[in-house]
C-alpha positions in Angstrom: 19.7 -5.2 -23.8 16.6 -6.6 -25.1 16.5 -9.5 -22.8 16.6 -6.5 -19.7 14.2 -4.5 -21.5 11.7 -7.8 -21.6 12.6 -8.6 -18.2 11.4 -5.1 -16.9 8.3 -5.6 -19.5 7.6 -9.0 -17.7 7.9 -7.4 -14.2 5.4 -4.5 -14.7 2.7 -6.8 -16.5 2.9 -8.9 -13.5 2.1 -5.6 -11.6 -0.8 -5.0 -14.0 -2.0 -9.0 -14.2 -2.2 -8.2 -10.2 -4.1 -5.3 -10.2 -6.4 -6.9 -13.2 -7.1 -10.2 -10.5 -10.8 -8.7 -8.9 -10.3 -11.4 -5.8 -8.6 -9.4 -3.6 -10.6 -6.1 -3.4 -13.7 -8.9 -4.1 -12.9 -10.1 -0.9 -12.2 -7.2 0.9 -15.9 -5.8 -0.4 -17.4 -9.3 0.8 -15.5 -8.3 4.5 -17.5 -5.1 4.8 -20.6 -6.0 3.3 -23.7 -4.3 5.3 -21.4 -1.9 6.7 -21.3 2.0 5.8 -18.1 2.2 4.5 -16.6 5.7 4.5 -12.8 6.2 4.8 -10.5 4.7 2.9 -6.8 5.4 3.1 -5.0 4.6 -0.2 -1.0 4.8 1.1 0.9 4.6 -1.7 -1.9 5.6 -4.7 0.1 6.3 -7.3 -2.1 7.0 -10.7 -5.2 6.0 -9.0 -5.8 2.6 -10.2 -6.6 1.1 -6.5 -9.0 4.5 -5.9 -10.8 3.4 -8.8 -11.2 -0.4 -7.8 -12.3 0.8 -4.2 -14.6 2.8 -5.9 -16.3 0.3 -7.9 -17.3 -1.1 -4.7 -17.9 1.3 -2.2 -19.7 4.0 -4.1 -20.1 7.2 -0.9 -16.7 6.2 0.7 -13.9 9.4 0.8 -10.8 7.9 -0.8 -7.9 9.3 0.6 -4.7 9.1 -1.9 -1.6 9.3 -0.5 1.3 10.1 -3.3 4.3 12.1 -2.6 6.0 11.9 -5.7 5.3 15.1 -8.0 4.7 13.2 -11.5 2.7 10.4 -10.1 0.5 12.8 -8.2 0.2 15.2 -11.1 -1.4 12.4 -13.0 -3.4 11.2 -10.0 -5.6 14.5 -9.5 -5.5 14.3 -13.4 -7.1 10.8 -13.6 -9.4 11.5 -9.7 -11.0 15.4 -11.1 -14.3 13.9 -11.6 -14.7 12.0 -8.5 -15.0 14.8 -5.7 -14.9 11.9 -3.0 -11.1 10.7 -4.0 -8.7 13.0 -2.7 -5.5 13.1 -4.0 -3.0 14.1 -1.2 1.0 14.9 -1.6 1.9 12.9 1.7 3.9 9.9 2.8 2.3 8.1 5.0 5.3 6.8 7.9 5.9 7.1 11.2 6.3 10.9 11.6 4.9 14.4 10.6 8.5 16.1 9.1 10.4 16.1 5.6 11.8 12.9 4.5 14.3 12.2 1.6 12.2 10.2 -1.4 14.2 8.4 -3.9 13.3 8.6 -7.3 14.0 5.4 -9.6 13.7 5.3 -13.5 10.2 3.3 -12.7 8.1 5.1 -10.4 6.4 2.1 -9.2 9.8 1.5 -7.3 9.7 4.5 -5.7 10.2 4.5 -1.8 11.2 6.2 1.4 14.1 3.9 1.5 17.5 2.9 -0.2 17.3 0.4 -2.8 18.9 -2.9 -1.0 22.1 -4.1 -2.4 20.8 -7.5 -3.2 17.4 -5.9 -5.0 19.3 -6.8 -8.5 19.7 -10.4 -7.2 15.7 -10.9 -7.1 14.6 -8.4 -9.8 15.1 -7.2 -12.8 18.2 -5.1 -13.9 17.2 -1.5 -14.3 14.3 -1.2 -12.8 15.7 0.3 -9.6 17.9 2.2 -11.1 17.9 5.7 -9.4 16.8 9.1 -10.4 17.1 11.7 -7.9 16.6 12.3 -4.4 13.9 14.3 -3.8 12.4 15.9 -0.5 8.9 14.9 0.4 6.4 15.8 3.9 5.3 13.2 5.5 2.6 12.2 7.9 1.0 9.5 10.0 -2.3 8.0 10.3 -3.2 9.1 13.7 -1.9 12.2 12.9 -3.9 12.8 9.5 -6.6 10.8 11.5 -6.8 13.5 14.2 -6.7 16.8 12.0 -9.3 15.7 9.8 -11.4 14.3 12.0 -11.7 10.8 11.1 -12.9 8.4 13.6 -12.8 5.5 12.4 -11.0 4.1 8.8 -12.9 1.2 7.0 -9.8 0.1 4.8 -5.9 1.2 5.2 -4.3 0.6 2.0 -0.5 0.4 2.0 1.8 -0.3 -1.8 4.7 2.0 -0.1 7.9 0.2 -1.0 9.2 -1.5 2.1 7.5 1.7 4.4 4.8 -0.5 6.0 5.7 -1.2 9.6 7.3 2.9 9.6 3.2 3.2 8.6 2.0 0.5 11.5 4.3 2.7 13.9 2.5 5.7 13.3 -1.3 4.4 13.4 -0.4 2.9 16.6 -3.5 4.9 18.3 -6.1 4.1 15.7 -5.0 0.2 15.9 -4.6 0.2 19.6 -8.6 1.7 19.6 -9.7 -0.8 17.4 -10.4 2.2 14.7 -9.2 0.6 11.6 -11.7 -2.1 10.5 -9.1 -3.9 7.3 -5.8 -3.5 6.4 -4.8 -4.6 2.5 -0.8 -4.4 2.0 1.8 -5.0 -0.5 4.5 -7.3 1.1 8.1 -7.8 0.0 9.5 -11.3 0.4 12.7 -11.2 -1.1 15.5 -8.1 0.0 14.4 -5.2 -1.8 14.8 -2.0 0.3 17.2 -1.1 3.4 14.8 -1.6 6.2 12.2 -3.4 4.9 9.8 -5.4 7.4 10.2 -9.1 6.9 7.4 -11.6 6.7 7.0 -12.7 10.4 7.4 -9.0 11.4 4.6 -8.2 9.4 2.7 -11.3 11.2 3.9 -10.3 14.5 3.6 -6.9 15.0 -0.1 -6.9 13.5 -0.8 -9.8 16.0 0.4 -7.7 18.7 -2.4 -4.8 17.6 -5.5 -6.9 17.1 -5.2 -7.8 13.5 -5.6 -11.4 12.4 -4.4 -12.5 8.7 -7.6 -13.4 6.5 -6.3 -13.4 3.0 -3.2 -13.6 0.4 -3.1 -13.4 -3.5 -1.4 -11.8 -6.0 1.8 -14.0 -5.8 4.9 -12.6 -8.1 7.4 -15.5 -8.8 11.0 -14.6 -9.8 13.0 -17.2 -12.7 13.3 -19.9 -10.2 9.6 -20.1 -8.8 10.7 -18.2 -5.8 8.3 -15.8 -4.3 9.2 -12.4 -4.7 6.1 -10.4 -3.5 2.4 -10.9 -3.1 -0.9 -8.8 -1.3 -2.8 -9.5 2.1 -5.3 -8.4 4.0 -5.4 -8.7 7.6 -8.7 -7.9 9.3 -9.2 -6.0 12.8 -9.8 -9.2 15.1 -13.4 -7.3 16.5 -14.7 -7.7 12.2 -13.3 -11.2 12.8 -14.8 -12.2 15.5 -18.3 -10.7 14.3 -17.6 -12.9 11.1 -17.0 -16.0 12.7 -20.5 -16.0 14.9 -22.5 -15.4 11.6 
């Protein structure tokens, strides 16, 4: 039991450690610099610690939080009050506006839209997917969200939403196919975590296929055997790209 419980202890200071390394939101900052950055869309915000990063360096940008789960966002609006320009919303982002089911794990960072994969165990810790509950949730896309709140144009699209990225890319299909989303900074899985999850030359190939381009990856979790389990990237809109590359 101890050896689990320092397994699981490893696993979520590796989540912290990543979220502590500056580099990646340092070089999404450097990406827009000179630009008037004002949407963000945080998919997946949890307590806010990614709000708070983005703010650090985009000071008049609206940060908008999506968290469907009830504890996570309870503590979100908590830890957000004083910042009238975060706003904490109980959405999923995917690829339709309905009611979803939501599973609930003992760790809330596991959280997802999907099943837990049968092999998760294999790659990760023991316990930390064990489930919960099975909650209801709403859900939402970006175009949709996009289009009632009158946002023309989003600077940054955040996604951490447990295997629900390329249900997300499905339903921003309008903002991508305009060229209205300038970055996009994701979590990717690399070993089978979720039912459905998108694998790592879907990822690459459906975000080719919409204008993005692949600028940057970091925060690199290893399992045991050096194998990599996880890690962040940021792929950039291939207009911002090609601007960059006549500078």
């Amino acid at each position: 039991m101890r050896t689990i419980k320092k397994l699981i202890s490893d696993f979520f200071l590796d989540i912290h450690n990543a979220y502590e390394n500056k580099a990646m939101f340092d070089a999404q900052s450097k990406l827009l610099s000179g630009r008037n950055v004002e949407c963000i869309i945080d998919a997946g915000a949890f307590e806010g610690v990614v709000a708070f990063e983005y703010r650090k360096r985009f000071r008049e940008a609206t940060i908008y939080c999506f968290e469907p789960f009830e504890e996570a966002y309870c503590v979100l609006t908590e830890n957000t009050k004083d910042d009238p320009l975060i706003k904490p919303l109980k959405l999923a982002i995917s690829n339709r506006k309905a009611e979803a089911e939501f599973y609930s794990n003992k760790y809330a960072m596991t959280n997802s839209l999907l099943k837990t994969d049968e092999m998760a165990e294999h790659y990760w810790a023991r316990g930390i997917f064990q489930p919960r509950n099975i909650v209801r949730v709403s859900t939402t896309t970006i175009d949709d969200f996009c289009t009632d709140n009158d946002i023309s144009q989003i600077d940054v699209l955040k996604m951490d939403i447990q295997g629900g990225e390329m249900a997300a890319l499905a339903g921003s299909q309008k903002m991508m196919a305009d060229g209205r989303i300038l970055v996009i900074y994701t979590e990717m899985l690399l070993v089978p975590t979720y039912s459905g999850q998108p694998q790592f030359h879907e990822f690459l190939g459906v975000l080719k296929e919409r204008g993005f381009e692949l600028f940057k990856m970091g925060n690199f979790l290893h399992g045991a055997t050096g194998q990599v389990r996880q890690c962040d990237a940021i792929f950039v809109n291939r207009a911002l790209a090609d601007s960059m590359r006549k500078l």
